[in-house]
N, C-alpha and C positions, 0 to 999 in steps of 0.2 A: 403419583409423581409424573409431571410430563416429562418422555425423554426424548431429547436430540434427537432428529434425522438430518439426512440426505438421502433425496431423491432423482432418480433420472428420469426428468417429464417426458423430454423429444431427444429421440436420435434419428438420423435418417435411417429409412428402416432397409435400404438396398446399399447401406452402406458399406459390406463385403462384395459387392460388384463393384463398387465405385474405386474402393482403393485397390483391389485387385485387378481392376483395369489402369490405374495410374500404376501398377508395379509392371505392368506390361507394355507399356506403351512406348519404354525404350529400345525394347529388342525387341517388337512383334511388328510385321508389316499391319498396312490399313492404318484408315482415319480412326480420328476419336472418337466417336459415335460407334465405327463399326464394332475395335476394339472393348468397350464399353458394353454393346449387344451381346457381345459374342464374352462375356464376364458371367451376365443376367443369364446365360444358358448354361453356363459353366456349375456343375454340383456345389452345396456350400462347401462343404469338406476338400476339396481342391480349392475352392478360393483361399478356404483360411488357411491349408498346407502351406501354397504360395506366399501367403502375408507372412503368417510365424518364418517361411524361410529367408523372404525381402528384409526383416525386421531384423532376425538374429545376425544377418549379415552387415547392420548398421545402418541401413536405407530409412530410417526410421521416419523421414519426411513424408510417406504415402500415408501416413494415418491424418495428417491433418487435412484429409480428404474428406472425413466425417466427423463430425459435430455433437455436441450434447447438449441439452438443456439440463439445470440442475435445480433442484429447489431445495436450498438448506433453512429448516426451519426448527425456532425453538434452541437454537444454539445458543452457546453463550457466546460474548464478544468477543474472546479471545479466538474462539473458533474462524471467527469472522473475520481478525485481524491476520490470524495464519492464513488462511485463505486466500485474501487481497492481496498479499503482496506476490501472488502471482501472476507475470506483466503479461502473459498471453493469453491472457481470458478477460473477457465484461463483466463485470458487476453493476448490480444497482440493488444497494440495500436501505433499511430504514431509516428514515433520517433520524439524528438523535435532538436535531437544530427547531425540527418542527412538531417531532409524537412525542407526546407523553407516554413514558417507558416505565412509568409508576406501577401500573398493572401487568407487568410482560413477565415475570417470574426472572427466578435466578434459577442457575443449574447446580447440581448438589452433588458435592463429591461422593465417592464411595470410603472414603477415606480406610484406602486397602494396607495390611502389613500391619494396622493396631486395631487387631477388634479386640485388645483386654478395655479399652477405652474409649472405643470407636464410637459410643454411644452419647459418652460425654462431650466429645469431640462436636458430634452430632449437633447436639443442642447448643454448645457456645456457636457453632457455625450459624444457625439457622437464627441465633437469637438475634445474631450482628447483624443481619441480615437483612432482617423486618426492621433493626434501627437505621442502618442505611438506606431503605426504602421508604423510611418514615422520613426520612433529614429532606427527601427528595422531595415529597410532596410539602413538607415544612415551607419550602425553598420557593417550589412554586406557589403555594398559596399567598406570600409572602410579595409574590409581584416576581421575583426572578424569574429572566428569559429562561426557556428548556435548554438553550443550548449553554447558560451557565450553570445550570441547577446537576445536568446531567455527569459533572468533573465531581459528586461524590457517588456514582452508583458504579457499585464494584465490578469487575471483569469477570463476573459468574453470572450477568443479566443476560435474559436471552433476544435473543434478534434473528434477524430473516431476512433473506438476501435470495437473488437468485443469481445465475453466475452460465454463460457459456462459452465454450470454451472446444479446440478442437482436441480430436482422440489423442494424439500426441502429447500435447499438454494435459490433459486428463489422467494419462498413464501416469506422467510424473507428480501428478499434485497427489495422487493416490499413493504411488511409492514414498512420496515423501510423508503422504501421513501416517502410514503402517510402518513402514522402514529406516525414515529417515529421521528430520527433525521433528515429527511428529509421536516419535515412538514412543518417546516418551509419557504421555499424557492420552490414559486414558478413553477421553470424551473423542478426542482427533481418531487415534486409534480406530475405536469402534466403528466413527462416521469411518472411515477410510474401508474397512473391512466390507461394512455393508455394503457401499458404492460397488466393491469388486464383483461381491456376492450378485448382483445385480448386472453386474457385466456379465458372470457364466450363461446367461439366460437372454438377453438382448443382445449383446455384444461379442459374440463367443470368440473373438479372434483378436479381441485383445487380452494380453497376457500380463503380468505384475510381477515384481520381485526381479525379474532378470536383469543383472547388470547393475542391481542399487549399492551403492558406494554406501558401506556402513558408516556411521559418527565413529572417531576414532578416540579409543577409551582414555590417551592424552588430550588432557587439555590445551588449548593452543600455549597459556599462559604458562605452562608450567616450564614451556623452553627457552623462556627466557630466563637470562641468569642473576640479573636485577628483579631486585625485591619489587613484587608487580604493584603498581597503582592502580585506583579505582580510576574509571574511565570521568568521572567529576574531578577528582585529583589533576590526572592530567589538562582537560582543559583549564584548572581554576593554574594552571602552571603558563600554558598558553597565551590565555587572556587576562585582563585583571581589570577590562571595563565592564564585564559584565554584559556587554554585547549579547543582541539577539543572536545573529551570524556573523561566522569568521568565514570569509571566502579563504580555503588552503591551496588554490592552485588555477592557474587558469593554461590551458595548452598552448597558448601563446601569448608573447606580449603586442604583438602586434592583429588581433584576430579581423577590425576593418581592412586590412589590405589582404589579406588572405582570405575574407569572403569577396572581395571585389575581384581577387583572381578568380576567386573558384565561379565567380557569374559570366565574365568575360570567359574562361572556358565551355559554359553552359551555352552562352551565346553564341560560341564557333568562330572567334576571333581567333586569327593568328600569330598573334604576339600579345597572347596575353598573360607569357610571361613576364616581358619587357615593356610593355606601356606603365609609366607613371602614373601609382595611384596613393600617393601620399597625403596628398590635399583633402584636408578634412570634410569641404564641403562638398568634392567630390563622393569621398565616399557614403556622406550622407545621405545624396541622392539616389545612386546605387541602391545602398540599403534601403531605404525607404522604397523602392521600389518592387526589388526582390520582397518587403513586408507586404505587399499588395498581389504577391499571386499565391495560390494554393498549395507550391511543391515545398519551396524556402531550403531545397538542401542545398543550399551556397552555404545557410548559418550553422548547418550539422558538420561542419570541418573543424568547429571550435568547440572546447569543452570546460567545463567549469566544475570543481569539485567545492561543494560545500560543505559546511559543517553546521546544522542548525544547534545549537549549545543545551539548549532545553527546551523542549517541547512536548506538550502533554501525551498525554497516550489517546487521548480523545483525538488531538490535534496529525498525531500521526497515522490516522487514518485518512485525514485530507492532502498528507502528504501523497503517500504512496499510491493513491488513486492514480498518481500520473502516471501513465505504462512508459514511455521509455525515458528512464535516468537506471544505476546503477543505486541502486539504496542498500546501507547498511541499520540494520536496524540491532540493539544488542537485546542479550536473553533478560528479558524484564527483570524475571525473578532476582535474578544478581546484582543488576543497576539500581532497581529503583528502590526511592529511600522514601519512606513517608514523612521527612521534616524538608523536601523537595515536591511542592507543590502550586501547582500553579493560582493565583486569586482574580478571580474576578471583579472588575472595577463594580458595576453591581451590586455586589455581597457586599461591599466595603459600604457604599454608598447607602445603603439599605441599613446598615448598622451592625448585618451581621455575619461582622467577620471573624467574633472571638466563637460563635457558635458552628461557622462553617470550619476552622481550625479545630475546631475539635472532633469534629469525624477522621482527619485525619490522625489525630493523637489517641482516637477510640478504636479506631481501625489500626495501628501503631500495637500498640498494648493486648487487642487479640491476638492480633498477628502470631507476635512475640509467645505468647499464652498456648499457643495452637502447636507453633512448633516446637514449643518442652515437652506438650504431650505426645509427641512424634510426629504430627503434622507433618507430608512428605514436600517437594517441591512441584510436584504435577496438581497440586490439590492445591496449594498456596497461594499458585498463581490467579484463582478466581478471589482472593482479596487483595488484588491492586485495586486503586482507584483509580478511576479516568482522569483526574487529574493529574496527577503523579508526572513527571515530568524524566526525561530521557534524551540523552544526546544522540542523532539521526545524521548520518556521515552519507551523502547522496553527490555522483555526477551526473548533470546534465546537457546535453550540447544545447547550442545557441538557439537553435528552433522547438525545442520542448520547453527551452527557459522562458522563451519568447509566448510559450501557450499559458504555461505554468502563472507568469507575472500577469500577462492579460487577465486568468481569471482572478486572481487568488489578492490584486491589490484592487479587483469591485471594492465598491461602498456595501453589495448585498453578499459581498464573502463572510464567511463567520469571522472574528472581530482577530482570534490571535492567529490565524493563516495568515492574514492579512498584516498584521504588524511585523511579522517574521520577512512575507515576501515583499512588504516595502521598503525594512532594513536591507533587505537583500538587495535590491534594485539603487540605495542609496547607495552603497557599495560599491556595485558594478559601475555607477554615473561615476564616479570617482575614479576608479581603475581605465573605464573605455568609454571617456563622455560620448563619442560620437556615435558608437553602436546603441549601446544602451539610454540615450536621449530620447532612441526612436519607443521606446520599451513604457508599457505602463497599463491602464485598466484599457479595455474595451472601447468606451467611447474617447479616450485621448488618442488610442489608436487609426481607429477606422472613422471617426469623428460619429458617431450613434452608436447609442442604448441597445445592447441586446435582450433588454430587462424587461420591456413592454410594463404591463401594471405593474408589476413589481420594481420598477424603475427606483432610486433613491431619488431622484428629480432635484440632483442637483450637478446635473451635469457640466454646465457652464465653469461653476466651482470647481467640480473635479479636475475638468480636461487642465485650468487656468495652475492648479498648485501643482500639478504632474509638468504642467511646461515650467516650472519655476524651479 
């Protein structure tokens, strides 16, 4: 049976001179370079004394002086999804929109705490398994796109991703998977463990476990005093058109005159308290101009808290991609419901939707089966399906919305990012036409295709229903 890694490919390897010299470099005379030389001369066991003592004193910023390459391979995708959503590292993993993922294996619990039955267990697992790897290839041979076919392959499939990321973040992605939210499950765990193990040997001056905030054994729910709802309960209380997105807040109601202050401050204007910028098409100009240079934090003074209502678990991996918003995402296992799932226009169109519905209802009924036999919750969660659908509670300020809607309402975005972030953008035109007028794909923006061959080649189209 293949199992899980994580590996560390590249670290800088005189990375103990380097952050040992940035721990120095505010109370030691000399330049940077000298301080630095005179690090590289320095024994490692003094450097690392130094770092463990800069670190345990809170200085914890000198570690992101050195860097890691990582290579997670053979994981399952929940591994992948825990991973991503940490905003201070790159990823770039498999697509699931363009490979066939037919052949990439699934990961296999150890289903610990019932071996009177663990065997049993065993085989109802691995039989569902091969039928949901069977629905996939069904699906594709059948004409469905990969990136529809792939909302029935369960959250036990493996994938590969490579991810870097600097030593301060690393610590914590680590802590979090040994200590934190990853304690719980196994596969995280073990990756987590290894990584460390791999640090006493390359890395020896980063340390783990110190200072990790354990889960605390209350549940947040339980302090409330109202009988709790499921998190669908509450929005179906919320909303009652069934909407893509509810925007729940915006930090201002006025955010065009408050990014045209924060410009005219940028620009070194002296009363750019008190000049009138009320006039709409003042501010338009403004803004559209500020959208023509590289910095844009005039629009990071506004924030936007949204609520996407339902969104796949496929789908929210194209969310959180985006490194800076505030995303909440909730624990699968509790949320998701398998008579909550997403359909692709495709499947329907193809005929087979009573057939694609019932992976869900087969998948449903294991489930169910798996956990009478004791089936734990760390094990469980490799039978979600990627369709499966989950409400994602995210803010984003004005210039990450601004990146986010650029890409995400493309013609060449995958099909439900895209109806999410153009309801969103419909939205915002509504609440702040004269900001968000400026707002939309790519070539409506900058007027050109960042697409090349892969172009949709219907630009003329696009830019004309985004101006309407």
């Amino acid at each position: 049976m293949v199992k899980s890694s994580a590996k560390i490919l590249f670290y800088n390897d005189n990375s103990d001179s380097i952050v040992a010299a940035a721990g120095r470099i505010s109370t030691t005379k000399g330049s940077a370079m000298e301080i630095y030389e005179k690090s590289c001369e320095k024994d490692l066991t003094k450097n690392i004394d130094l770092i463990h003592k800069i670190v345990s004193s809170g200085h914890t910023s000198v570690l992101e002086h050195a860097f890691l390459n990582l290579a997670f391979d053979q994981v399952s995708v929940f591994v992948e999804q825990f991973i991503i959503e940490f905003r201070l590292a790159s990823f770039t993993v498999k697509s699931r929109r363009y490979v066939d993922f037919g052949n990439m294996g699934y990961v296999m619990p150890e289903f610990e705490g019932r071996e009177e039955n663990s065997r049993q267990m065993m085989e109802l697992y691995r039989k569902h398994m091969e039928f949901l790897f069977a629905e996939y290839h069904n699906l594709l041979e059948q004409g469905i796109p990969k990136e529809d076919a792939r909302f029935v392959l369960p959250y036990s499939f493996r994938s590969n991703f490579y991810c870097t990321v600097n030593a301060r973040e690393f610590v914590k992605i680590v802590n979090e998977m040994i200590f934190g939210r990853g304690k719980g499950y196994p596969e995280i765990v073990a990756l987590g463990e290894s990584l460390r193990k791999q640090c006493e040997e390359k890395i020896p001056f980063l340390s783990f476990g110190d200072g990790v905030v354990q889960e605390k054994a209350c549940e947040i729910k339980s302090l409330f005093s109202v009988e709790t709802k499921s998190v669908s309960d509450e929005i179906g209380d919320k909303d009652t058109d069934d909407s893509l997105v509810t925007v729940w807040d915006t930090s201002t109601d006025t955010p065009e005159e408050i990014i045209c202050r924060a410009a005219m401050l940028e620009a070194g204007m002296e009363r750019w308290q008190e000049i009138e910028v009320k006039e709409p098409a003042l501010q338009k100009e403004v803004i559209r101009e500020i959208l023509s240079h590289g910095r844009k934090r005039e629009l990071e003074q506004m924030n936007i808290t949204v609520l996407f209502q339902g969104i796949s678990l496929a789908g929210v991996t194209h969310l959180v991609r985006h490194r800076m918003q505030s995303v909440v995402v909730p624990k699968y296992i509790e949320i998701c419901d398998f008579d909550s799932y997403i359909l692709p226009k495709t499947i329907e169109k193809a005929g087979l939707k009573e057939k694609y519905e019932n992976v869900f209802y087969e998948t449903k009924r294991v489930a169910e089966q798996l956990k009478k036999m004791g089936m734990q919750d760390c094990d469980m969660i490799y039978l979600l399906l990627s369709g499966l659908k989950v409400p994602v509670l995210t803010t984003m300020n004005a210039n990450e919305l601004f990146t986010f809607i650029r890409l995400r309402t493309c013609q060449r975005a995958q099909w439900e990012i895209a109806e999410n972030a153009i309801e969103l953008l419909r939205i915002l035109r509504k609440k702040h036409p004269v900001l968000f007028s400026l707002y939309g794909p790519s070539c409506y923006v900058t007027g050109k295709c960042p697409e090349g061959k892969m172009s949709c080649g219907e630009m003329e189209k696009v830019v004309r229903s985004f101006g309407e």
